[in-house]
N, C-alpha and C positions, 0 to 999 in steps of 0.2 A: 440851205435853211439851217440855222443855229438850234441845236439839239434833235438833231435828225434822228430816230428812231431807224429808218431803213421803211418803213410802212407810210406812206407819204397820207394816207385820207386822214390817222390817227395823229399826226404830229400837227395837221393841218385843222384837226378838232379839238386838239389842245393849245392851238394858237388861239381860236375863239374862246374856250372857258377862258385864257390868260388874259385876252381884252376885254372879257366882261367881268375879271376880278377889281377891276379899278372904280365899275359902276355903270348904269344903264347905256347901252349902245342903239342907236339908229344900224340900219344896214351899212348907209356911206361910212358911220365909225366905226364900224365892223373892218370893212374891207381896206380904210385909212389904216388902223390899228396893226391888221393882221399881215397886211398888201398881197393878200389874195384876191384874186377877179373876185369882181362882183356877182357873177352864176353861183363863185363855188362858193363863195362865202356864204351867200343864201342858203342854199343848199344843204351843207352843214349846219347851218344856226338850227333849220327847220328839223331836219335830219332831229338835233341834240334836243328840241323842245318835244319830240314825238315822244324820245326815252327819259325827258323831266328832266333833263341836264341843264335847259334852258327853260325862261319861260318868256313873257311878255309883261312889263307892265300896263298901265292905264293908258299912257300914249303910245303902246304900241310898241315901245323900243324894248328890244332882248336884255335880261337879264339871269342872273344863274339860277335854276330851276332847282326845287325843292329836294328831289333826287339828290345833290351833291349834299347836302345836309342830311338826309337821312345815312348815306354813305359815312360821314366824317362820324354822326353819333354812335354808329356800328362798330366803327374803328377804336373811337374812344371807349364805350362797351368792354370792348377786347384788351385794351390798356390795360383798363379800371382792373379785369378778372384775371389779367395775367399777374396782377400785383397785388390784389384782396388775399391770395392764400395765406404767403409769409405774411403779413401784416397781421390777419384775420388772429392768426396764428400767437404769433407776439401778444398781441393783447391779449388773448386770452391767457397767456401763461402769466402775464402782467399783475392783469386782477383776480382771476382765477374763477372765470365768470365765461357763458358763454358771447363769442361775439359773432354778430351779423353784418351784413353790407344789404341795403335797399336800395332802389330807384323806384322813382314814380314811375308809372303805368295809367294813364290816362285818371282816375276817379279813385285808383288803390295804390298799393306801394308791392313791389313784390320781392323775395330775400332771393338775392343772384350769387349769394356766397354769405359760410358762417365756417365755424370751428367752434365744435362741441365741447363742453367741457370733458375731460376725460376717466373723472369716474363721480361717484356718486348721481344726485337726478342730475337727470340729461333736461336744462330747459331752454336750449336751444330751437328756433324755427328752422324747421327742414326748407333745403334749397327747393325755389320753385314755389315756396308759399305765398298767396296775394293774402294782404291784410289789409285792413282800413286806413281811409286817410283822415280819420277821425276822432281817431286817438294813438296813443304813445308817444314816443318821446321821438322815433325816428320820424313819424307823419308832423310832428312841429317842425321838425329842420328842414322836411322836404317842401310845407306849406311856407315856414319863414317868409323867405326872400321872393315872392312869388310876387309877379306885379298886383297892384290893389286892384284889380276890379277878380280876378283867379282865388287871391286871400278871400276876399267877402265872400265870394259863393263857395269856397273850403268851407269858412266858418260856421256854414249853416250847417247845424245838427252835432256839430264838434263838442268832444269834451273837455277841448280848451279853447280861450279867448284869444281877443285880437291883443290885449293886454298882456299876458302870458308871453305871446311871440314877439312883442318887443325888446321882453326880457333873454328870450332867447336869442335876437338878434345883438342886443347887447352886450350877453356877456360869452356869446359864442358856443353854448352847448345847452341840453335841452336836457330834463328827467320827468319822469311819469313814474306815478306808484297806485299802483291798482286799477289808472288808466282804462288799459286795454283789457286786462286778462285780472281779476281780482288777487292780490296774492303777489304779483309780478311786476317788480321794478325795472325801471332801464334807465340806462343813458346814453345821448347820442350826441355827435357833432358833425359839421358838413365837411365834405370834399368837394371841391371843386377842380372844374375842367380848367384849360387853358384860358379863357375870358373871363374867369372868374367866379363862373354862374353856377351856383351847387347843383351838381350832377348825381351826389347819392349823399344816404347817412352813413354812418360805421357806430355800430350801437353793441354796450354789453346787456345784458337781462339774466336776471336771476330772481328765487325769493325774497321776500321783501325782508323775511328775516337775515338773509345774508346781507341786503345791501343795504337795509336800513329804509329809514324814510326820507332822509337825504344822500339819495346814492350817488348825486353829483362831485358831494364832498369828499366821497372817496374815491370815486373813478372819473374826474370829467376830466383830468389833466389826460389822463393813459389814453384815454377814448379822443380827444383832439388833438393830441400825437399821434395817434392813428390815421386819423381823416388827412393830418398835414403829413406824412408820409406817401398816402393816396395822391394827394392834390399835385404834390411835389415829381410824383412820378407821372400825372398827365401831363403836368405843364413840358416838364425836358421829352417826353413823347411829342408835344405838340407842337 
């Protein structure tokens, strides 16, 4: 067998996810696919749908279970956080403002990495904070791109429009002033994973007296070389 591990059940379960990365398999295109007997190929499929490796669609034929995507999001996670410090970092010393990194989290957004500004007030969000997805500047970038029927049910109770995020779709970065927090500007732009699909923000915030009432005009270039720095380091990860 071609890339024998030496653990024969394990090379022989990676020969099934590899035949059902191409698309839905029956058993016989399992067993055609893999040219393992048809026992052990069963066997395995069922074995790999027990731990979500596999699942089944509508007609029954196996296809790759939900597990291997939760798997790959975790990995990219890990990407994203190995490479938010320096970056995080940069920017801030850029604008001179603190900077954050979010992901969605099902109905909130929550900060998985920042860089404090390092003296006077500190208006950084501590790692680990959940915030709403229904306002600031990073909850538009994370709403943006969101298929329409996910955007409609964001925008109820939002204190931006559907109008607003096309702006933000357009011109690639998003700002909020008093938004979230009365007093406190930001601005943010997306990172995306290898497909393309925005997987977090990267946002400055500060007083509005520092950053003005248009804080984009002075930070949206820093803050979207940030995000395309991020983007740049899933993509050659992935």
């Amino acid at each position: 067998m071609d890339n024998s591990s030496g653990v024969g059940v394990l090379d022989k379960a990676a020969l099934v996810l590899s035949a059902l990365e191409s698309g839905p398999a029956t058993l016989a295109g399992l067993v055609a696919a893999t040219g393992l007997a048809r026992p052990t190929a069963h066997r395995l499929a069922v074995a790999l749908e027990h731990h979500r490796m596999v699942a089944r669609d509508m007609q029954g034929r196996f296809i790759l279970g939900p597990r291997l995507a939760e798997l790959a999001a975790a990995a990219g996670e890990d990407r994203l956080l190995a490479t938010a410090g320096p970056v995080l970092t940069h920017l801030r010393d850029v604008t001179g403002e603190s900077a954050q990194l979010y992901r969605r989290q099902g109905d909130m957004r929550i900060c998985v990495a920042a860089a404090e500004r390092l003296s006077g007030l500190r208006d950084t969000v501590p790692v680990g904070s959940t915030l709403t997805m229904k306002a600031g500047s990073s909850a538009q970038i994370l709403m943006a791109w969101e298929e329409p029927e996910r955007l409609h049910r964001g925008l109820q109770g939002a204190r931006f429009t559907a109008t607003a995020l096309s702006g933000v779709r357009r011109r690639g970065w998003a700002q909020s002033i008093g938004e979230r927090e009365p007093g406190v500007a930001s601005v943010s732009a997306p990172v995306r994973g290898p497909s393309n699909r925005v997987v977090a923000a990267v946002s400055v915030s500060g007083p509005i007296e520092r950053l003005t009432r248009h804080p984009g005009r002075m930070h949206a270039q820093a803050v979207i070389d940030a995000a395309s720095r991020l983007s740049e380091a899933l993509r050659r990860a992935g």
